[in-house]
C-alpha positions in Angstrom: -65.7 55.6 -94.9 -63.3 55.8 -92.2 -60.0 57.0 -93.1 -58.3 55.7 -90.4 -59.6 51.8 -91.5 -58.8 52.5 -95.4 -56.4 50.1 -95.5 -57.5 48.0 -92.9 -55.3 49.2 -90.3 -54.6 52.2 -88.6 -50.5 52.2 -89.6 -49.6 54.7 -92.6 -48.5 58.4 -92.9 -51.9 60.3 -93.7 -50.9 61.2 -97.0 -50.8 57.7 -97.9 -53.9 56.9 -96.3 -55.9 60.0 -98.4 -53.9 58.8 -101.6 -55.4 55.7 -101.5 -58.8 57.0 -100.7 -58.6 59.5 -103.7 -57.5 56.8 -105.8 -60.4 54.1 -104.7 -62.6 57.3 -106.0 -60.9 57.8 -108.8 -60.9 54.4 -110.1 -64.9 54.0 -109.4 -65.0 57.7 -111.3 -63.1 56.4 -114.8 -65.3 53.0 -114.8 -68.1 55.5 -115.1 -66.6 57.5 -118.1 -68.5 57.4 -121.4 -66.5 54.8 -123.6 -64.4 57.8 -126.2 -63.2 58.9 -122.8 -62.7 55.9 -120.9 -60.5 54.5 -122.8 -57.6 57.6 -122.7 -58.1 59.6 -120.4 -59.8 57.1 -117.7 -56.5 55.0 -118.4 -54.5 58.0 -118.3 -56.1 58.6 -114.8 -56.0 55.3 -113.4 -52.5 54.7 -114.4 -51.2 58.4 -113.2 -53.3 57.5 -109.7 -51.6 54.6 -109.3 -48.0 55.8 -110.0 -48.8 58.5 -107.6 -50.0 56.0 -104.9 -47.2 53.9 -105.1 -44.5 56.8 -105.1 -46.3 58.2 -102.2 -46.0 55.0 -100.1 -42.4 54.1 -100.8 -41.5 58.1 -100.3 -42.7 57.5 -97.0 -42.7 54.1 -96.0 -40.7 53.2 -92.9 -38.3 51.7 -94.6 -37.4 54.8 -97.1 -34.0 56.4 -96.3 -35.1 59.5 -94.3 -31.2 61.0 -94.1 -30.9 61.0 -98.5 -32.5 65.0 -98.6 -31.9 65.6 -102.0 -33.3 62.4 -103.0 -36.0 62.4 -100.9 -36.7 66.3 -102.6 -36.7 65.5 -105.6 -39.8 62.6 -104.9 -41.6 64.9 -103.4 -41.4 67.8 -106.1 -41.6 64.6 -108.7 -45.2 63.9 -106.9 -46.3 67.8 -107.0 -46.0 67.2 -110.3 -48.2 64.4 -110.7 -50.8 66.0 -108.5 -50.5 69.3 -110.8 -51.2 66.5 -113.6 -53.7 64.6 -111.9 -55.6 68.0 -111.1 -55.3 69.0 -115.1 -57.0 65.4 -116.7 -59.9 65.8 -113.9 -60.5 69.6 -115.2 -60.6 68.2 -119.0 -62.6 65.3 -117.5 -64.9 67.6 -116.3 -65.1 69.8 -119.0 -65.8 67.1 -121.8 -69.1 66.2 -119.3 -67.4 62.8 -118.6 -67.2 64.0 -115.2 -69.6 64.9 -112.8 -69.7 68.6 -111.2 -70.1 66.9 -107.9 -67.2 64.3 -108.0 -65.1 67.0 -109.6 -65.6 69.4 -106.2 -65.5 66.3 -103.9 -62.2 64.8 -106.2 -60.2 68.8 -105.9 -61.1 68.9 -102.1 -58.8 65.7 -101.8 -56.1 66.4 -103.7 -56.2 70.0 -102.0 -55.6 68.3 -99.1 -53.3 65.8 -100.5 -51.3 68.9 -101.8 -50.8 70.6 -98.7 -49.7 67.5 -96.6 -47.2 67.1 -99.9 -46.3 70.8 -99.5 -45.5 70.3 -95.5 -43.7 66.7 -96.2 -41.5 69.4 -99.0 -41.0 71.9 -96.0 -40.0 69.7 -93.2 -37.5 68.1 -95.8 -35.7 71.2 -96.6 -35.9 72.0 -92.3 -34.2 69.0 -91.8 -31.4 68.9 -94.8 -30.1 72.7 -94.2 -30.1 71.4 -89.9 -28.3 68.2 -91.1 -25.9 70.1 -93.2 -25.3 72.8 -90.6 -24.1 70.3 -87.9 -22.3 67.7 -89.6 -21.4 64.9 -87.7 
């Protein structure tokens, strides 16, 4: 599928747009789990994917408050830490056979991905709050 049609338009940070992919696969992933699994830990999944999603897009929707730094910093390390979770129930997923080797490889690639346009959106925020607060207005 086209990335840039995920959402049915072309708007959207990429971050967002590869959160919601990752999430579509996750949720077709957990439906799949054998039943002692899907009901904890493809919940957990599902529920920790969609938190993630949601944080993502108001994080960096247009209407978020790009000038708040140390707000904005602590959503973004608040989302590395989901991703660090997300990244832990798909390795137990995948180690209690409820998960596919090849979704697991496809499912890491994604959040890799996911993890380093997190880790710029991090860097650029902390470029921009020490030039803010070295030229106040």
């Amino acid at each position: 599928m086209n990335i840039k049609n995920a959402v049915g338009k072309n708007e959207g940070p990429s971050i967002f747009l590869h959160t919601f992919e990752l999430t579509k696969v996750i949720y077709g992933i957990t439906r799949n789990f054998p039943r002692p699994t899907r009901f904890v830990l493809g919940e957990k999944l599902d529920r920790l994917m969609t938190d993630f999603l949601l944080e993502i897009n108001s994080s960096t929707s247009k209407r978020a408050d790009l000038t708040n730094f140390d707000k904005r910093h602590r959503s973004f390390t608040n989302l590395s830490f989901k991703l660090d979770e997300i990244r832990v129930l798909l390795r137990l997923a995948f180690e209690v056979n409820a998960l596919s080797s090849g979704y697991y490889k496809i499912t890491l690639e994604q959040i890799d991905e996911i993890g380093r346009e997190l880790g710029g959106l991090i860097k650029f925020n902390l470029h921009q709050r020490r030039k803010f607060s070295d030229n106040p207005p």
